[in-house]
C-alpha positions in Angstrom: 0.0 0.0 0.0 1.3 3.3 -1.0 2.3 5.7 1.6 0.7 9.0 1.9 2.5 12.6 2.7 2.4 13.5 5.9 -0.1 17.2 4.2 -2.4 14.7 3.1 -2.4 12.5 6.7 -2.7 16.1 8.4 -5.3 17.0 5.7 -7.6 13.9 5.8 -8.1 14.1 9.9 -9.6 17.3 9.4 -12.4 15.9 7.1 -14.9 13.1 8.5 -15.1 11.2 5.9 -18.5 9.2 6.8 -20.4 12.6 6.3 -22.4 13.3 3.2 -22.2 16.3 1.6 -24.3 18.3 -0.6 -22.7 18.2 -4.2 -21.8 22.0 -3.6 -20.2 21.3 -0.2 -18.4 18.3 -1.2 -16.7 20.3 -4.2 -16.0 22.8 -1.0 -14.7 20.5 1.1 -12.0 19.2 -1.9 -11.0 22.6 -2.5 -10.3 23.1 0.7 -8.4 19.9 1.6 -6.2 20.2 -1.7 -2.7 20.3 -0.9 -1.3 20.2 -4.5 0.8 23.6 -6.4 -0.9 22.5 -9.7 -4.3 23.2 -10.9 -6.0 19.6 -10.1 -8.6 17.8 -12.1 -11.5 17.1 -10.2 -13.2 14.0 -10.7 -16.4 11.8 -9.7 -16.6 8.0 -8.3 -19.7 6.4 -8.3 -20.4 2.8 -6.9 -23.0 1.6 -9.3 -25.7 -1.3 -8.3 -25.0 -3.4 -11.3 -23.6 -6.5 -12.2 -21.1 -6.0 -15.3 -20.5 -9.5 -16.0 -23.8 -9.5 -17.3 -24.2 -8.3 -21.1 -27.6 -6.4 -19.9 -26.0 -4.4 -17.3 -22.8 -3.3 -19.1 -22.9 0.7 -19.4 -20.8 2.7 -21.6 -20.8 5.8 -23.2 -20.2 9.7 -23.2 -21.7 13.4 -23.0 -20.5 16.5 -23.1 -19.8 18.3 -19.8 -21.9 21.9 -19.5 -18.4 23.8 -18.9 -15.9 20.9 -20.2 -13.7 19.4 -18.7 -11.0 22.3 -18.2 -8.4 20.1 -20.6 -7.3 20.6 -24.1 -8.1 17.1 -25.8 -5.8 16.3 -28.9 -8.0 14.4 -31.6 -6.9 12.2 -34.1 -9.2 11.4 -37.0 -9.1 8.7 -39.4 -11.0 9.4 -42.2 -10.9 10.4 -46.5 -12.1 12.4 -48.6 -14.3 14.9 -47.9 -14.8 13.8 -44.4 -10.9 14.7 -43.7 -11.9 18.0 -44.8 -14.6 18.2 -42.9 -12.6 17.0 -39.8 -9.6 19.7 -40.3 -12.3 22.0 -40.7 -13.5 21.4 -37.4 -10.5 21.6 -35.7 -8.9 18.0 -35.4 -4.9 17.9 -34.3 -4.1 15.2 -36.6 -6.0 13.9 -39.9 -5.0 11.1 -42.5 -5.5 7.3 -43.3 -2.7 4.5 -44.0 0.2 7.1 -43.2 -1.2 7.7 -39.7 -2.2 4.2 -38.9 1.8 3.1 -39.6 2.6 5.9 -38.1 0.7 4.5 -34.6 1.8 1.0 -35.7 5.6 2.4 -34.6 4.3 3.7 -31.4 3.0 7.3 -32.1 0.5 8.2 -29.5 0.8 11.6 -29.3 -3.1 12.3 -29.2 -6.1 11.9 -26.5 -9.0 10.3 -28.5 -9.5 9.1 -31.6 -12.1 9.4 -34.1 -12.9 7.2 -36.9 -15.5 7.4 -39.6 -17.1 3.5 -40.5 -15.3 3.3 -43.6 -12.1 3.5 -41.8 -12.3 0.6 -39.2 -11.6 -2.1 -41.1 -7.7 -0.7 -41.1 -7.9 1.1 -37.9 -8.9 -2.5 -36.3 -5.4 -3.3 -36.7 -4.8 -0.8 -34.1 -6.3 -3.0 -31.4 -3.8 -3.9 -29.4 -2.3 -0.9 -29.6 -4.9 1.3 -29.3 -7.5 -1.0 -26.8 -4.8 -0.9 -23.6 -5.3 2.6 -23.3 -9.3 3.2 -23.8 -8.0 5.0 -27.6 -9.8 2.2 -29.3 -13.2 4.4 -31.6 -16.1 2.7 -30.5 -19.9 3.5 -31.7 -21.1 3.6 -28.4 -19.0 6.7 -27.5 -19.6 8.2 -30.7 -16.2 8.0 -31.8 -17.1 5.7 -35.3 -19.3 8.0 -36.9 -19.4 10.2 -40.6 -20.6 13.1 -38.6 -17.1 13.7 -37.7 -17.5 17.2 -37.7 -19.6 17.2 -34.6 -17.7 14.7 -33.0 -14.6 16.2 -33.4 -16.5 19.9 -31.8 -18.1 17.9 -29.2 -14.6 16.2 -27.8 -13.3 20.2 -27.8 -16.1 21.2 -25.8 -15.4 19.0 -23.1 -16.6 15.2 -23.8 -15.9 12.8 -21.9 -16.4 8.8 -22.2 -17.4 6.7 -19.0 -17.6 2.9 -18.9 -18.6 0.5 -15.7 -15.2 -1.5 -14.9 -15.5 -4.5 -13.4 -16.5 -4.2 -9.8 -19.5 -1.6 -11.2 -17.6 1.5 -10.6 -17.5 4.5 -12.9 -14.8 6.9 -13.0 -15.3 10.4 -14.8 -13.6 13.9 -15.0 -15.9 17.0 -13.9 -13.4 19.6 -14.3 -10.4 21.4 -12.8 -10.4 22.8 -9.3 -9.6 26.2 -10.8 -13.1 26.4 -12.4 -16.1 28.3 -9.8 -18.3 25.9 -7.9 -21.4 26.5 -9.7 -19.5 25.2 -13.0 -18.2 22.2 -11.0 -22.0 21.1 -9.9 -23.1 21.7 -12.9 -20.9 19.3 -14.4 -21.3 17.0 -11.9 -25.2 17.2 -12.2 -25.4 16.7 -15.7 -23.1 13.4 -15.4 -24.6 12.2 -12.8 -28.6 12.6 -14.5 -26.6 10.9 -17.9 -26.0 8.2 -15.7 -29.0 7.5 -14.2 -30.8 7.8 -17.6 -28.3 5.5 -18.7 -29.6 2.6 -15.5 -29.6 -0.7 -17.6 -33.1 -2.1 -17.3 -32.0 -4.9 -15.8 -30.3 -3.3 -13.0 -32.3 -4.0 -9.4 -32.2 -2.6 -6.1 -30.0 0.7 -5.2 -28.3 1.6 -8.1 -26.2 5.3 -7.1 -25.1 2.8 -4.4 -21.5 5.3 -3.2 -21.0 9.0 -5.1 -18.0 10.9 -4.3 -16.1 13.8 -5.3 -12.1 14.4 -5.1 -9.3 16.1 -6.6 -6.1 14.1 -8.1 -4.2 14.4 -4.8 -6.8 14.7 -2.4 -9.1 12.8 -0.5 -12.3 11.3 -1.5 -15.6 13.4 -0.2 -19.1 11.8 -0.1 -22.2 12.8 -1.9 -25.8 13.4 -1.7 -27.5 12.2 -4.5 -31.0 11.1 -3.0 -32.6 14.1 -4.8 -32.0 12.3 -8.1 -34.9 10.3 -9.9 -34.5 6.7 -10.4 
């Protein structure tokens, strides 16, 4: 187990961690106990009530976050044609087709997602296991294999981001840096929280927001109130 500073150990006795907080007050209570000199990512952990192993309860996706996520995401599209136009147009780091997929092939990976129009995968499937180990792989259900690439590429600038149930049916997700105000913070966290519930596979029974928490990349874990959200 991993040995925490002795900021941190002074930090975390000041915070009872069995209390739950309002969403605003949790995003207070990280600010306060952050301890870092960089501008942290915030991010949310949610315990989910469903059993992954199970093909009817696997949940995957993405949305884009009211304020974004407070990072600059750099896209790489693989596409032709008029739809690499139409990706440069819209703002994409890195456009091509067989030169960029050799170019990964050697171990380029100097980009955060990747885009692919349908056309494409049948090449850019030979990226697999380079690509899968580090969630780069396009995938439908994210809305990264798509010939709108146009919005896709816009929608990953404004602050998308891509959550998927691991296996012990937790989800991890980014709401935003601690820089940004708190309304902007619980605003993002809102609006990931209500994709997720409408998200609840059908098959899912009893609690399903089982644990919520908040925390920043160097701080402690906060608790969350989310009993005023529909099920």
């Amino acid at each position: 187990m991993a040995k925490r500073g002795k900021k941190y150990e002074d930090t975390v006795k000041q915070i009872d961690r069995d209390k739950v907080y309002a969403a605003k007050d949790a995003i207070q209570t990280v600010r306060d106990a952050s301890i870092a000199n960089f501008d942290e990512t915030v991010e949310v952990a949610l315990r989910l009530g469903i059993d992954p192993k199970k093909a009817d309860q696997q949940l995957r996706g993405a949305m884009v976050l009211p304020h974004g996520t407070g990072k600059t995401q750099r896209v790489l599209v693989f596409a032709k044609g008029e739809k690499a136009t139409e990706a440069e147009n819209a703002g994409a780091d890195f456009v091509g087709e067989e030169d960029l997929i050799n170019k990964v092939t050697q171990g380029w990976l100097d980009f955060d997602v990747v885009v692919a129009t349908p056309d494409m995968m049948a090449q850019v499937g030979k990226l697999g296991r380079v690509l899968g180990p580090k969630g780069l792989m396009p995938n439908p259900k994210t809305g990264t294999v798509t010939f709108e690439v146009e919005k896709a590429v816009q929608d990953i600038k404004a602050g998308k981001v891509e959550y998927r149930v691991d296996k012990s049916g937790n989800v991890h997700a980014p709401i935003g840096k601690l820089s940004f105000e708190d309304e902007k913070l619980v605003e993002n966290f809102n609006a990931l929280v209500d994709t997720l519930v409408k998200a609840k596979p059908a098959a899912a029974k009893g609690t399903y927001l089982k644990n919520v928490s908040v925390t920043s990349t160097m701080g402690p874990g906060i608790k969350v109130d989310v009993s005023g959200f529909k099920l």
